[in-house]
C-alpha positions in Angstrom: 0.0 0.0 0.0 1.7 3.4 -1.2 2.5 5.9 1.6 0.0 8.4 2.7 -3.0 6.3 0.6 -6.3 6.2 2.8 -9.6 3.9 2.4 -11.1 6.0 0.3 -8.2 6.2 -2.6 -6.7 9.7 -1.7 -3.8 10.8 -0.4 -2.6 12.7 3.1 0.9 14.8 3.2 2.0 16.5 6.2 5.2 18.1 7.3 6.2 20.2 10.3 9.6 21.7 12.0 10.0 23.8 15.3 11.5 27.3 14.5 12.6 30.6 16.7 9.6 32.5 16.6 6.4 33.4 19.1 3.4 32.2 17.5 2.3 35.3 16.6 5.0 36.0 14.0 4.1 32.3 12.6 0.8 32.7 12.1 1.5 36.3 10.4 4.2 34.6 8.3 1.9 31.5 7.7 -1.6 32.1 7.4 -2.1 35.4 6.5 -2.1 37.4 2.9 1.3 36.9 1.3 2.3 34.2 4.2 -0.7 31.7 3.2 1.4 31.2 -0.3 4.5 30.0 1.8 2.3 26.4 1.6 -0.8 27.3 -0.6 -1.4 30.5 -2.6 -1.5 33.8 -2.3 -4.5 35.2 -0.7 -5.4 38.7 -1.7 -7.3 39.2 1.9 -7.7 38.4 5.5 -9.7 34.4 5.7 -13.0 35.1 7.3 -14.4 31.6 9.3 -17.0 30.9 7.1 -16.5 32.6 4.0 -15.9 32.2 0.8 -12.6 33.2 -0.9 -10.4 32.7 -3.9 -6.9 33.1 -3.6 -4.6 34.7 -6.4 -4.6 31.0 -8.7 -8.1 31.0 -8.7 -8.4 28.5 -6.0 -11.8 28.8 -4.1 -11.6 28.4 -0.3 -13.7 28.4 2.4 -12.0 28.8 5.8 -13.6 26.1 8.4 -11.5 27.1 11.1 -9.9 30.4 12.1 -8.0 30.4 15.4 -5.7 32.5 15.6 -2.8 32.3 16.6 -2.9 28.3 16.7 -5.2 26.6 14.1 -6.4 27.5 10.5 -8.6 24.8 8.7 -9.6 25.4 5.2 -11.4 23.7 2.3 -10.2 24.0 -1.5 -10.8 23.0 -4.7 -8.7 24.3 -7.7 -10.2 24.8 -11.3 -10.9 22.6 -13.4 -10.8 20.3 -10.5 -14.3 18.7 -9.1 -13.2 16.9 -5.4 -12.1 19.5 -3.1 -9.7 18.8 -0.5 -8.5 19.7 3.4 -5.2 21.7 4.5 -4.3 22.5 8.0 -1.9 24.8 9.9 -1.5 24.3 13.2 1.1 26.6 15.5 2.2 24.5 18.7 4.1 25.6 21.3 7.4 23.9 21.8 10.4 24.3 24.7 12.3 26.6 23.0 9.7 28.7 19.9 7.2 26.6 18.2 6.3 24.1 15.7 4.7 24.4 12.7 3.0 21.8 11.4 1.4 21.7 7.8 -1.3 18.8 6.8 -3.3 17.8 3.9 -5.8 14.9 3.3 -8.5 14.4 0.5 -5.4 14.8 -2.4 -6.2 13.3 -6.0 -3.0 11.2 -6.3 0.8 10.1 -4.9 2.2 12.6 -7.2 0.3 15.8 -6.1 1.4 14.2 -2.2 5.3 14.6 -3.1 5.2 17.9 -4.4 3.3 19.5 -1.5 5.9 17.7 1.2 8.3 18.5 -1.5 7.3 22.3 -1.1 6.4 22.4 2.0 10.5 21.0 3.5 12.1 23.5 1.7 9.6 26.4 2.4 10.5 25.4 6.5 13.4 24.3 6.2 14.3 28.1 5.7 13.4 29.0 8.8 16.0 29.0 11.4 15.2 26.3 14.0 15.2 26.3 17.8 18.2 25.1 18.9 18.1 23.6 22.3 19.3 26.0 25.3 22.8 24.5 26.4 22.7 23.8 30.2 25.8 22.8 31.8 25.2 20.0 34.8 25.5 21.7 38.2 28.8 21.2 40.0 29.9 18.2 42.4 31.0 19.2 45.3 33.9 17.3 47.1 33.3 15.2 49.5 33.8 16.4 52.7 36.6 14.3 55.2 34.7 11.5 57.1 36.4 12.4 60.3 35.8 16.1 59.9 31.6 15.4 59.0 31.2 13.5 62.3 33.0 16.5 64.1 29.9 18.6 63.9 27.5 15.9 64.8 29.7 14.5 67.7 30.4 18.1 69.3 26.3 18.9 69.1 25.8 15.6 71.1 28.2 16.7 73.9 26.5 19.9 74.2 22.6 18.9 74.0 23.3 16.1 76.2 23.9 17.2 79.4 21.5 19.8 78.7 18.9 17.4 78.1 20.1 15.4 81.4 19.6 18.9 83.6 16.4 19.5 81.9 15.4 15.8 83.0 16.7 15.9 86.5 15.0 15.7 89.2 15.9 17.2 92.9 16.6 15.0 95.2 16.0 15.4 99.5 19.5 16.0 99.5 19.3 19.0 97.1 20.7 22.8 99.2 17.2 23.8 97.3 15.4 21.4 99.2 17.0 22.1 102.8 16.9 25.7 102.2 12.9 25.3 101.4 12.3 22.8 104.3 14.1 25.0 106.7 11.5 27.9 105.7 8.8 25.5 105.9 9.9 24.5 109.5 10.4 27.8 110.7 7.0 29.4 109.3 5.2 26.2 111.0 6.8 27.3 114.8 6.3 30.8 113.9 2.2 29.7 113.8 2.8 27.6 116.8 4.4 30.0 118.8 1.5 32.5 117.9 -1.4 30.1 118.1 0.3 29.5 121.7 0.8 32.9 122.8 -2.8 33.7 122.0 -4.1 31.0 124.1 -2.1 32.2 127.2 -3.5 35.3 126.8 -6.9 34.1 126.5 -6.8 31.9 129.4 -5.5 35.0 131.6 -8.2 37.1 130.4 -10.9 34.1 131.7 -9.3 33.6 134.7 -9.5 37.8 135.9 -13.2 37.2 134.6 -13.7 34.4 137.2 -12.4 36.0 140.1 -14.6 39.4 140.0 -17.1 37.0 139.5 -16.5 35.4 143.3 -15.1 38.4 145.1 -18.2 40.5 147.2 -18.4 43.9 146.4 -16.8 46.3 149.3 -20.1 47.6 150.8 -21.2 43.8 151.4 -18.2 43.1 152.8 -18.3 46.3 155.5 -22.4 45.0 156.6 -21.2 41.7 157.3 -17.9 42.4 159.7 -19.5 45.3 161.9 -21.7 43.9 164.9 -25.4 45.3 165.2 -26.2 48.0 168.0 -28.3 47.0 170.8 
């Protein structure tokens, strides 16, 4: 089966490259006016989506598709020529510019096939293409001295360690913290004591001189009772 045949006995061609340019500038240089006859013909005007044109060989057209700047789809049929037939520009972006890529299906015969992939090379081929952006591989660095990596590590240990241990300590009886607290704590205990008991002697003197004015007659009772009566 000959290259580019399909089911229904025509022919597809296609052909793309990826070139230095924004898609803008492609589709200017590629699908519009004098750009369209860099892979078709000529066209003497803008293509409308859904209007007839002919272009400067009398081809008739009618754009399908107008997406610009990514996508042009049109239908054509040349005079003298009764099957019409598809081409298709399509811009897509690439790592470095984009790529354009050219396509045609519906063509009468192998012949008609090699010219327009014929055409079509050379018309792209004079392009300047992307060239890749050189990046040079990042730098090793040397490795550092086994001895003098564990430095770092082993020197951190020695430090947060006994930190870690005095945070985690507890204090013990023994402690001058603890003494030093327990002898506050002993002496604010007598201190109560000694108050508590000091306010009870008081108290119980206070009682007592209560009690004995209680008992004790009173100094004119006293004087009635000691002198005899008069006869």
């Amino acid at each position: 089966m000959p290259t580019g045949l399909t089911t229904d006995g025509s022919f597809n061609a296609g052909a793309r490259r990826t070139v230095d340019m924004t898609a803008e500038d492609a589709w200017r240089n590629w699908a519009q006016g004098q750009g369209l006859g860099r892979w078709l013909e000529p066209s003497a005007s803008t293509l409308t989506e859904g209007q007839e044109a002919t272009l400067k060989d009398g081809t008739w057209v009618l754009p399908v598709r107008v997406r610009p700047p990514h996508h042009l789809r049109v239908r054509l049929r040349r005079a003298r020529q009764a099957r019409a037939w598809t081409a298709q520009l399509r811009i897509l972006p690439a790592a470095r510019g984009v790529t354009i890529a050219l396509h045609a299906e519906g063509l009468l015969d192998a012949a008609t096939r090699a010219a327009f992939i014929e055409r079509w090379t050379k018309e792209l081929e004079a392009i300047p293409s992307a060239k890749p952006t050189a990046t040079k591989p990042p730098a090793r660095k040397a490795p550092a001295d086994k001895a003098q990596a564990r430095k770092p590590s082993a020197a951190r240990t020695e430090v947060v360690a006994p930190a870690r241990k005095a945070l985690g300590k507890k204090p013990t009886a023994s402690s001058p913290a603890t003494k030093a607290a327990a002898t506050a704590l002993d002496k604010k205990s007598a201190t109560k004591s000694l108050a508590k008991k000091t306010a009870a002697t008081a108290l119980d003197k206070k009682s007592a001189t209560r009690t004995a004015r209680s008992v004790s007659p009173e100094p004119s009772a006293r004087g009635a009772a000691a002198s005899p009566r008069k006869k």
